[in-house]
N, C-alpha and C positions, 0 to 999 in steps of 0.2 A: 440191280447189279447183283450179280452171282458170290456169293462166300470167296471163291477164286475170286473172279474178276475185283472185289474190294482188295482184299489180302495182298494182290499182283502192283492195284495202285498204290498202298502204304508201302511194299516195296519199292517200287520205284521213286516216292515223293522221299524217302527215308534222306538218300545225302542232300536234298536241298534241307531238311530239316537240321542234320548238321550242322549245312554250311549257316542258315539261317543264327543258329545257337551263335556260331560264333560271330555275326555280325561285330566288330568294334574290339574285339578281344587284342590286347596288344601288349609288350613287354611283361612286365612280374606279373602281370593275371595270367599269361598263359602257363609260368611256371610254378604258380600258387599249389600246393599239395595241404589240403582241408584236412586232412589226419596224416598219422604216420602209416607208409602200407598203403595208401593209396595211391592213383597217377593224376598226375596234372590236367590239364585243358590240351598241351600240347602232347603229352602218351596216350590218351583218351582220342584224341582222332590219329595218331600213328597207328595206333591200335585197330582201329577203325579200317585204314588202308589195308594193314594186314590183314585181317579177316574178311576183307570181300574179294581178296586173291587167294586166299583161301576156297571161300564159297564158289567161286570161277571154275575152280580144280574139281571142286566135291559135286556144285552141279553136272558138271560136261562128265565127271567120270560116272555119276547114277545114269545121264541122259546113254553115252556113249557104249558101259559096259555093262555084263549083266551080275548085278551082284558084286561089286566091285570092294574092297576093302579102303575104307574111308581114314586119311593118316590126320591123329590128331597133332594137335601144337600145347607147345608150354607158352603161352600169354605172357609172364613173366619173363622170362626168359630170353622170347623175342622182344622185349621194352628195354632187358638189359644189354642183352648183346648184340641189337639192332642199333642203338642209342638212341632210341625214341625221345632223350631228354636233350638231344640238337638239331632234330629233324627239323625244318620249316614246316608249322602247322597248317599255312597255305598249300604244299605243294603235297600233305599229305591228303587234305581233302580235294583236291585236286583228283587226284590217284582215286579216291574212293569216291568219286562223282562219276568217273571215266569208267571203272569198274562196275560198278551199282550201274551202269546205265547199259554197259553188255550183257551184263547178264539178265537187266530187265529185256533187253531183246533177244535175248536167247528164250528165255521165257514166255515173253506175253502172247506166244501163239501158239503152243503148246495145246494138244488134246487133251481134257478130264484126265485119261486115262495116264500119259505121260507122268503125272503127280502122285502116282501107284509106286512109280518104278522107286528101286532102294538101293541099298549098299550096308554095310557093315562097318562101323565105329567102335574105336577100340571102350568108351567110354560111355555113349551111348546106345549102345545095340544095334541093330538095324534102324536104320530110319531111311523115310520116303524124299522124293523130292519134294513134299507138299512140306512134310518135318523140316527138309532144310530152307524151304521159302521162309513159313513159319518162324523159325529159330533167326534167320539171318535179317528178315524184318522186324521183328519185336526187338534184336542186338543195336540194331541204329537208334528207335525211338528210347529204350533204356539208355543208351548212351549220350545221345541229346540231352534227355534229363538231366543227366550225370552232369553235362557239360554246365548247365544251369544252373544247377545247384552248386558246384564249384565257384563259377564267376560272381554270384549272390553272395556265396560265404567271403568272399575274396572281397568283394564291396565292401563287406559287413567289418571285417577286420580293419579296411584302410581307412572307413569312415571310423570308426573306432580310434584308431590310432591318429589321425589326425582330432579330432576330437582331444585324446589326451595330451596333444602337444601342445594347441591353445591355452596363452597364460590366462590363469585364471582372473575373473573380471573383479576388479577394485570398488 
């Protein structure tokens, strides 16, 4: 299998992996926040949604235009003022499964050369479509992680606390 041809299937397997993370995820774990400044299980896949309608816009306009000016986002900003913290976390991976899988078929037939073509970001320079495959498949599996790590720490707390609330043995 080709550098492409791998890179094309971790994109595409990317929102099962997601959805995978969150097998069983339900009530206060998905609103569990592991530090101060970070997002939940449930901002972390809204998050998610937004940026592959993001990456939908950013591929079709490098595919479409030539050189095209690539508009970035404040991440932040859209968690605040989207309310990512009432979204249903089903219906956002939902949304980034439906997504993820357009634009893997916008994609997977694409010529070498097609992954040449670029655009201009305000943040990071030029970049390729191969830069935005790249970036937009390494952003799922980072954020799986994320989601992991979250739900673990979230365990670790409740077993914790339930632990402390056991009267001590006589």
């Amino acid at each position: 299998m080709s550098e492409l041809a791998g890179l094309l299937e971790r994109y595409r397997r990317g929102a099962e992996l997601v959805a995978m993370t969150m097998t069983g995820a339900a009530g206060a774990e998905v609103d569990y926040v592991a530090e101060p400044g970070k997002w939940s299980v449930r901002q972390i896949v809204c998050h998610l949604a937004d940026s592959e309608m993001i990456a939908a816009m950013r591929l079709r306009q490098i595919l479409a235009e030539d050189e095209p000016a690539l508009i970035g986002f404040n991440q932040d900003l859209w968690a605040e003022r989207l309310d990512y913290a009432k979204k249903k976390p089903s219906h956002a991976i939902e949304t980034f499964r439906r997504i993820r899988g357009e634009n893997y078929e916008l994609l997977k037939d694409l010529g070498d050369e097609a992954f040449g073509r670029g655009g201009m970001h305000p943040k990071r320079g030029r970049v390729t479509l191969l830069d935005m495959l790249t970036l937009f498949t390494n952003h799922a599996e980072k954020h799986a992680l994320q989601i992991r790590n979250v739900r673990a720490a979230y365990k670790e707390v409740r077993a914790a606390a339930q632990a402390a609330a056991k009267p001590a043995a006589q």
